[in-house]
C-alpha positions in Angstrom: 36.7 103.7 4.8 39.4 103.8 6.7 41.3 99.8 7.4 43.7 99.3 10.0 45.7 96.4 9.8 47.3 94.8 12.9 49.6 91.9 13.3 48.5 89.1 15.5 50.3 88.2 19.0 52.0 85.3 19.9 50.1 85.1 22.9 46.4 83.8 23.0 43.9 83.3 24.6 41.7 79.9 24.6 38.7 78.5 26.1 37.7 75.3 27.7 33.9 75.2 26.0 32.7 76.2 23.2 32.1 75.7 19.4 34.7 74.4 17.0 35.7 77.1 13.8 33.2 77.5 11.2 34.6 77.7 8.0 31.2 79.2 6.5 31.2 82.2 9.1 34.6 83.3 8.5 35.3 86.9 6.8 37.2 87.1 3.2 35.6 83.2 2.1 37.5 83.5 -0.9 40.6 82.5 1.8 38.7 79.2 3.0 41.0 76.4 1.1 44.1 78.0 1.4 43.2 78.7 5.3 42.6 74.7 5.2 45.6 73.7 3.2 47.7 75.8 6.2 46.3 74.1 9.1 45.9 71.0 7.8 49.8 71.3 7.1 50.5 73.5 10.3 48.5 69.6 12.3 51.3 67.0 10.6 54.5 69.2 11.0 52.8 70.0 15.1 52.3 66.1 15.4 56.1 65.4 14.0 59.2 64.4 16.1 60.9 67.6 14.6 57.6 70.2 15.3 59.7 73.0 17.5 62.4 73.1 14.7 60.1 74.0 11.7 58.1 75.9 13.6 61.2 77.8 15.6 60.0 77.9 19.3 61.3 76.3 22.5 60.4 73.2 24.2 57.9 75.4 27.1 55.6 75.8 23.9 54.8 72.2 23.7 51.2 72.6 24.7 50.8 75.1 22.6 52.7 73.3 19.7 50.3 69.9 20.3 47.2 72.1 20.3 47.6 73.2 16.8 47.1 69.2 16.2 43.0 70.0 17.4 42.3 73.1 15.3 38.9 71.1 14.1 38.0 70.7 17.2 39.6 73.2 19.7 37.5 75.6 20.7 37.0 78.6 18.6 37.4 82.6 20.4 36.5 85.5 18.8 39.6 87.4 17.4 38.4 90.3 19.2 39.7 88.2 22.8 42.1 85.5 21.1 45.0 87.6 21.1 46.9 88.9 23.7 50.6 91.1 24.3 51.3 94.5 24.1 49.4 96.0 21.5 45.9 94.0 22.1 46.8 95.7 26.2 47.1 98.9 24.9 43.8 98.6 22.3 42.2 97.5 25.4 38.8 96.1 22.6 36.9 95.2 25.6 36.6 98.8 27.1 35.7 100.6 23.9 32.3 102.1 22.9 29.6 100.7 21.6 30.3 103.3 18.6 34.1 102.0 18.6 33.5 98.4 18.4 31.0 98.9 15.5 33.8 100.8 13.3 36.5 97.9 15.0 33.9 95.3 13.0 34.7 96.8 9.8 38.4 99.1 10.0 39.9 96.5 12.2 41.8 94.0 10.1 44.3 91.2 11.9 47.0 89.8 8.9 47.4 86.3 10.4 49.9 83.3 8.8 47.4 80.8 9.8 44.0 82.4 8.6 45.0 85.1 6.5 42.9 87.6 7.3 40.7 88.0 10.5 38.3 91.0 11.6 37.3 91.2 15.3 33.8 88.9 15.0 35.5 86.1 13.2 35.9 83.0 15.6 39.0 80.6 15.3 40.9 78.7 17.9 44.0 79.5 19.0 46.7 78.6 17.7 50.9 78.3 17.3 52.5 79.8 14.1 54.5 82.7 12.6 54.1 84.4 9.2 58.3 83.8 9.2 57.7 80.2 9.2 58.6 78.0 6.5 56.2 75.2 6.1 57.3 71.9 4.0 55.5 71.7 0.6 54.5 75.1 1.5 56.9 77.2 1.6 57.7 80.5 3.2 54.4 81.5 4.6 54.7 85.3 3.6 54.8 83.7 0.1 51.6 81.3 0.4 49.4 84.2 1.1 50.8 87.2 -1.2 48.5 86.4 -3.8 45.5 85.0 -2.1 45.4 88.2 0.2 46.5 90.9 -3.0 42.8 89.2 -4.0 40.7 89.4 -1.3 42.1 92.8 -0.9 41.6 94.2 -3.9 38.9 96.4 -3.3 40.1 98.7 -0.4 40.4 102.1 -1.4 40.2 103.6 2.0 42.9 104.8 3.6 45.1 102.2 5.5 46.6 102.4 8.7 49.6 99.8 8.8 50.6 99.0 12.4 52.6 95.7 11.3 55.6 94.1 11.7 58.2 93.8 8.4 57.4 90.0 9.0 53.5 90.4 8.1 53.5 93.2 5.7 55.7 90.7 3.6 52.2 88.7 3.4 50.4 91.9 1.6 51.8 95.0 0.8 50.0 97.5 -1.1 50.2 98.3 -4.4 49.2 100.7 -7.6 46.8 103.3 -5.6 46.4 101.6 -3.0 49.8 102.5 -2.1 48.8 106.1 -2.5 46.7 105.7 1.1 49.1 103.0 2.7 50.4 104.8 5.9 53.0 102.5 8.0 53.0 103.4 11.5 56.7 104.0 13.1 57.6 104.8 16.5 61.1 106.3 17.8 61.9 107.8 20.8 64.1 111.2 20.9 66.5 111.9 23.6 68.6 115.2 23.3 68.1 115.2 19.8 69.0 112.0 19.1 66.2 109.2 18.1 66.3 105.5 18.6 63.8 102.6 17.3 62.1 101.2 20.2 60.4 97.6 20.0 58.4 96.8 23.2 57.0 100.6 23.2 56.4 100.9 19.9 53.6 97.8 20.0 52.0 99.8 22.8 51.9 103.0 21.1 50.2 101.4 18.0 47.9 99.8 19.6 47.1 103.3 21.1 47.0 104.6 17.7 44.6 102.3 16.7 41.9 102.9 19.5 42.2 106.6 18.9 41.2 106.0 15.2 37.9 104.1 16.6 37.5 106.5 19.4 37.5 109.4 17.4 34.8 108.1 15.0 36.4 110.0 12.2 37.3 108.5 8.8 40.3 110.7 7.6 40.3 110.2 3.4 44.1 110.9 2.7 47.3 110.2 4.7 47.4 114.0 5.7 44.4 114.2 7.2 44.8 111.0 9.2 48.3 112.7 10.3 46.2 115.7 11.1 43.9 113.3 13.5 47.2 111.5 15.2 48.8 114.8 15.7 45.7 115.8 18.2 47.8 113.0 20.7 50.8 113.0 19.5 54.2 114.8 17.9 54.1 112.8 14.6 55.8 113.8 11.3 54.3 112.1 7.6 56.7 111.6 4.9 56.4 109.9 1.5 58.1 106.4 1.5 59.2 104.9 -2.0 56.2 102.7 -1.5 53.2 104.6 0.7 53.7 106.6 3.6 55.7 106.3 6.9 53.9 108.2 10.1 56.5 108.9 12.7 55.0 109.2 16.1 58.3 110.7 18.3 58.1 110.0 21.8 60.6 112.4 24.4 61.6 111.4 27.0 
C-alpha cells in the first residue's frame, strides 16, 4: 500500500473544548514513552527563562511556547485539522471524498518531532517544536526518533511518497528495500530553460500531489508507475537517487 509521508506545519490549529490526548488511542503505540519522554522535556525547557532560545523562535510565539507547558491537558485536535500552512491549503482534507479520506486514514502519514508519527484520526494538541531542535538531555531531535521510527516502520513495503523537508526525513529515511520504493517529491520551476528550486510553491504543489494520490484511488506498486499516475497532472521526470528515487514535478512559467 501505497504511504505518503508529509511534514507537519508550524502553524496549528487548537480548540477551546474538548478532550485531553489519549495516549492509548494513538497510532504506532510502540512510540508512547518516547512520545512522553519529548513532551515532558519539550513542558520544562517551554516553562524556562531561556524557552525561545532552545526552542529558536521569536518572542510573538510566546503563547504558543507557554502552551506546550498544558499538553496533558490542552485540548487534543485531530491531525486531520491540527495543522495548517501551505501544503495542508492545498490538500484541502476537509473537501475530499468519502473514498479519499478512507485511503488518507491509512496512506497519510505526518513525521512529527513531538509525536513521531501521526495519521489523520490520531488526536493530540497542538503544539510548538521543530524536528531541528535540540533538546537538553535529549539531543538533536532527528536523532531521538531515528531508531524508534526505523521500528515502528519496519513493515512498510508499499511504495512511499516522500513530500518532506531534509529537516524531517533526517528523523527516518529508508533503508535496504524499502529504499527500493522511496520516491522523494521535488519541485523546480523552468523558465527559458533554466530551472530554479522554489520553497513556498513547492509546499503547495506537494500537497497537490498528495490529494491526487487519494483522489485517484489507485495504489501504483513501483516508483514508475506512481510517476506514470503524477504524469496524468503534471510534466514530472523519475530518476534513481543514490538512496531511492527523486520525482521532479517541473513547473513553466
Amino acid at each position: 500500500m501505497t504511504l505518503i509521508l508529509l511534514p507537519p506545519s508550524e502553524g496549528k490549529t487548537g480548540r477551546l473544548r474538548g478532550r485531553a490526548v489519549d495516549f492509548a488511542t494513538l497510532s504506532f503505540p510502540e512510540l508512547n514513552p518516547v512520545r512522553e519522554q519529548v513532551l515532558e522535556t519539550l513542558a520544562k525547557v517551554s516553562a524556562s527563562a531561556d524557552a525561545h532560545d532552545v526552542l529558536e523562535v521569536g518572542a510573538s510565539l510566546r503563547d504558543e511556547v507557554e502552551r506546550n507547558t498544558r499538553w496533558r491537558t490542552e485540548p487534543s485536535v485531530p491531525v486531520s485539522e491540527l495543522y495548517s500552512g501551505v501544503l495542508y491549503d492545498a490538500l484541502c482534507y476537509s473537501t475530499l471524498s468519502a473514498g479519499s479520506k478512507r485511503r488518507a486514514a491509512n496512506r497519510l502519514l505526518v513525521i512529527s518531532a513531538a509525536w513521531g508519527a501521526l495519521r489523520p484520526g490520531d488526536r493530540v494538541p497542538p503544539y510548538r517544536l521543530s524536528m531541528g531542535t535540540t533538546l537538553p538531555g535529549h539531543g538533536p531531535l532527528a536523532s531521538v526518533w531515528r531508531d524508534p521510527l526505523s521500528a515502528a516502520l519496519a513493515d512498510v513495503d508499499g511504495v512511499i511518497v516522500d513530500c518532506r523537508s531534509s529537516t524531517y526525513v533526517a528523523a527516518w529515511r529508508p533503508s535496504g528495500d524499502q529504499a527500493d520504493k522511496w520516491v522523494s517529491v521535488n519541485v523546480v520551476r523552468e523558465r527559458g530553460g533554466v530551472r530554479s528550486v522554489v520553497s513556498h510553491n513547492a509546499k503547495h504543489t506537494r500537497g497537490l500531489v498528495a490529494r491526487h494520490l487519494l483522489e485517484s484511488g489507485k495504489d501504483p506498486g513501483t516508483p514508475k508507475s506512481l510517476h506514470k499516475l503524477i504524469g496524468e497532472r503534471w510534466n514530472a521526470e523519475l530518476d534513481r537517487a543514490a538512496a531511492g528515487w527523486t520525482l521532479t514535478v517541473v513547473e513553466h512559467d
